[in-house]
N, C-alpha and C positions, 0 to 999 in steps of 0.2 A: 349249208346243206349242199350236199354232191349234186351233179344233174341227172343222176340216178334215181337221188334219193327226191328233188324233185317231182320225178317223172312219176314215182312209185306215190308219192303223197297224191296226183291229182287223179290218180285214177282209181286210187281209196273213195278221193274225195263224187268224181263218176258215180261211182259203185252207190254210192249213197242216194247220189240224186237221183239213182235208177232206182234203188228203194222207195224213194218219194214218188217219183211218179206210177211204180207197181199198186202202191198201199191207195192213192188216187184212182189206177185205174177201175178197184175194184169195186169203185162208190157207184153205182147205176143214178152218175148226173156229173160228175170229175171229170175231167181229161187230164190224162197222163202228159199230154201236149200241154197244156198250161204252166204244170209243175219243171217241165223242160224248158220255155218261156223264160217264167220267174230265175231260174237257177241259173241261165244265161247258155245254155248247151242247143239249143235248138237249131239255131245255124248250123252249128258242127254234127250236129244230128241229121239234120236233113243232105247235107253233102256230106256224111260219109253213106248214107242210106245209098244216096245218087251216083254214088263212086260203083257200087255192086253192079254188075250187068254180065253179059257174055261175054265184053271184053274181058273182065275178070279172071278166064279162063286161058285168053291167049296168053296176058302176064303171067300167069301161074306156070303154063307151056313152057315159054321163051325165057322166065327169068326164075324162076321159082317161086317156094314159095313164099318167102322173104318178103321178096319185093311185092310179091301179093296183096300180105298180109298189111305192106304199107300202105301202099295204095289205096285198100279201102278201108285205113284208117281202124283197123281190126284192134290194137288193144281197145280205143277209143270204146269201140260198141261190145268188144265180149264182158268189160267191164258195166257200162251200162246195164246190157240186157243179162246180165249175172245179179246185178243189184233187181233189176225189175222180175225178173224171175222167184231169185228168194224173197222178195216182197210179197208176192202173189201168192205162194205156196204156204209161209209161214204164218201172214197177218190175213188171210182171207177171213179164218174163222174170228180174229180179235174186228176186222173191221165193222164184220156184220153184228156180230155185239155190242158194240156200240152205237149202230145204228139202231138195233132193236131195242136198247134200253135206253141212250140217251140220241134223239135223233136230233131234236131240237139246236142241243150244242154242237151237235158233229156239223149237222149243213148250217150252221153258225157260223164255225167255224170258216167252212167252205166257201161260204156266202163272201167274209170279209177278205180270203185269199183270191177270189177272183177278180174283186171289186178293185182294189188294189193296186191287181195285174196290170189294170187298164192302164196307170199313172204311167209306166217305162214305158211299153210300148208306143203308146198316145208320144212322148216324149221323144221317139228316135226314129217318127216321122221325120224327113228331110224336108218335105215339102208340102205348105198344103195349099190345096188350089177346088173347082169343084168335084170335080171325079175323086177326090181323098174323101168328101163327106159323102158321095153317092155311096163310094164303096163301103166307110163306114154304117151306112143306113142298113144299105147290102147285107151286111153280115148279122148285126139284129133282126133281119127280117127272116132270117135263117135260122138264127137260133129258138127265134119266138115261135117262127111256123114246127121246126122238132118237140118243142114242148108243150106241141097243140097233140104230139100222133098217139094215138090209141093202138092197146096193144093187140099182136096179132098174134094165133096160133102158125109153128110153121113147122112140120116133122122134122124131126134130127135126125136126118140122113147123111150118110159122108158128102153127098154134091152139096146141099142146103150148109153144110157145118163149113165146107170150101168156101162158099162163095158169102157166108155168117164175117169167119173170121178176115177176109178181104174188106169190107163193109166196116165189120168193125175197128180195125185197125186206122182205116181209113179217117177214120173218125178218131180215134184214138190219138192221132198225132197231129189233129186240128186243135188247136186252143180254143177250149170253151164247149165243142162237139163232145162228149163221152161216149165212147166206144160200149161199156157195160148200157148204158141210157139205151142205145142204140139194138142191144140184145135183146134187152128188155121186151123194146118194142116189139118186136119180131117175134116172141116169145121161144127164142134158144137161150138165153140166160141161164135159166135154172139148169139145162141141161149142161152147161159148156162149166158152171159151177162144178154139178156134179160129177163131171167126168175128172174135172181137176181134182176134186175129194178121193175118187177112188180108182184113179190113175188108170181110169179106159183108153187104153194108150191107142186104139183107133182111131177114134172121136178126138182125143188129144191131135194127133197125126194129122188128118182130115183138115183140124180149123186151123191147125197151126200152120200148113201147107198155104191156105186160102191169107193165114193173114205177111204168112212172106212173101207172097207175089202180092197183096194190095199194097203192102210197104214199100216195096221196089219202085211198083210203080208212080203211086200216088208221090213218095217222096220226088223223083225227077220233077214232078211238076211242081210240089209248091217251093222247090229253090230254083226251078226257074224263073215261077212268079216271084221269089224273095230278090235274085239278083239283076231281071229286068225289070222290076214296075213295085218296087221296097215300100216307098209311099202308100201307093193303092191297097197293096198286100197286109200291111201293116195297118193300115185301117181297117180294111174288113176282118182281119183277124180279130181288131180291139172289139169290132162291132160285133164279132159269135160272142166274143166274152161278155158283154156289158148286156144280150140277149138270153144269156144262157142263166145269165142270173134269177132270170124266172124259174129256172128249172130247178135253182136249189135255192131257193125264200125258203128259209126254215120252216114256217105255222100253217103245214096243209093239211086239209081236212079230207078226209077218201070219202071216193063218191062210185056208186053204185053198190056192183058186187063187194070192191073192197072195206065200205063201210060195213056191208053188212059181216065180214072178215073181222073189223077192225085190225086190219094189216098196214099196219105202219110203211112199211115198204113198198105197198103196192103204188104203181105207175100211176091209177088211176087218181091224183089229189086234187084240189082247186087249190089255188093260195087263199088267202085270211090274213088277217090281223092279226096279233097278239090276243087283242080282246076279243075280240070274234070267236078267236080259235078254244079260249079258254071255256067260254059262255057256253060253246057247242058243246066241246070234250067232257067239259067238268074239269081239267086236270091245269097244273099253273101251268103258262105260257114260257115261265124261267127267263124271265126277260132278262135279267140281269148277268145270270151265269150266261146268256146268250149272246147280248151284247161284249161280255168280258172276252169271248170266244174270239166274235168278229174281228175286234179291234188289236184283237194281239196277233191273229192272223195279218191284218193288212200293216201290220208296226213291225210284223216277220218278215213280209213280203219287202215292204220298203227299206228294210235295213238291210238286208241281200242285193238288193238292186243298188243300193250307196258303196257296199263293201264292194259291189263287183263294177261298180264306177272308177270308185278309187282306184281299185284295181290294175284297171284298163287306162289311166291315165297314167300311172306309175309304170307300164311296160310300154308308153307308146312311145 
């Protein structure tokens, strides 16, 4: 194959894992960041985010737009966020039916993709000493404390939707933090849903403003963390992941308003047992289809991480 045709297959291949992390983003308990993680783009995602700035502008000036466009590594991200876009717009309605009719399997699924995650990462620690496990703890103590928060009413006004999609973004491109989780709380979700549904290109405008300047920014700093302090970074990363697992245990039981709802999606759940969860509901736990989920997710996950070993030891 040409170096063309190369070029053209890896950014097919982007394209796709921007669909992955889109079809993630939309799970209110996913991060998009995770699926970026796993897939091995997340470095390169975060320093081309970090390439974007003012400078931007004088290259553009001085050299065109060529050189621009290399600079800040532009096929790289129009491809990504092409895949993560039609992600979002196509599978929005398939994701939330599946949540709504089989939830169990889906954060099953989820559950064994994140658990997984942990294995590379944990593994490309360089070094560990104690500040590796403080920061590790660090990061469970984060994710545990988000999927303590209660949701809040907050008007969808263009500043609140600015400074929504800043927040959530933010979150969005941490492993393990979910950006939608994070809406949730807040209570802009359903709105940020529906503006996407019926193309309120305001509202669209508004969040989407707030979440390219929290990307800009947030990203400079976690590849600064990633290329000074990789160890510590990469631990507390592993540690939102292996924290945030609470937030997608499959067998929750809704509590308050939402039971009386019986709304399967709502924010408000406890975790439970399998058996618990049955005894309570009346309905089966699907243990089995549930398990079959988890473990073909984390046998996905692991087999990606081997192919993109191999990978990486064949070009180096």
């Amino acid at each position: 194959m040409t170096s063309r045709g190369l070029l053209r297959h890896r950014y097919w291949s982007v394209a796709a894992r921007g669909m992955a992390m889109g079809a993630a983003d939309v799970v209110p308990g996913v991060s998009g960041g995770t699926i970026a993680f796993i897939t091995g783009i997340y470095q390169e995602l975060l320093d081309s985010l970090s390439s974007i700035g003012p400078h931007t502008l004088t290259v553009l000036r001085r050299h065109g737009i060529g050189v621009a466009w290399k600079t800040v590594n532009g096929n790289f991200l129009l491809a990504l966020f092409a895949g993560i876009l039609l992600s979002i717009f196509s599978l929005a309605t398939l994701i939330s039916h599946l949540l709504e009719n089989y939830p169990i399997v889906v954060w099953s699924f989820f559950f064994g993709l994140i658990l997984a995650s942990t294995v590379p990462i944990l593994r490309q620690i360089p070094r560990r000493s104690p500040s590796v496990f403080v920061c590790l703890a660090l990061g469970v103590l984060l994710a545990v404390a988000v999927s303590e928060m209660r949701p809040a009413q907050v008007p969808a006004t263009p500043l609140t939707l600015f400074f929504s999609g800043a927040l959530a973004i933010c979150a969005m491109i941490l492993p393990g933090i979910s950006g939608a989780f994070i809406l949730l709380m807040i209570g802009i979700y359903p709105r940020v849903l529906a503006a996407v549904h019926e193309l309120q290109l305001l509202n669209l405008f508004c969040f989407a403003s707030g979440a390219a300047v929290g990307l800009m920014l947030f990203s400079r700093l976690l590849s600064c963390l990633m290329r000074r302090y990789i160890s510590r970074t990469l631990a507390f990363l592993a540690g939102v992941l292996l924290g945030s697992l609470k937030i997608v245990w499959p067998w929750k039981l809704p509590l308050g308003e939402a039971a009386a709802a019986g709304d399967k999606l709502a924010p408000l759940m406890s975790n439970s047992w399998p058996g618990s969860y049955a005894s309570a509901t009346g309905e089966s736990a699907h243990l089995v289809p549930a398990l079959a989920a988890a473990v073909s997710a984390a046998a996905l996950v692991l087999l990606v991480d081997f192919l993109g070993e191999k990978y990486r030891s064949a070009h180096s």
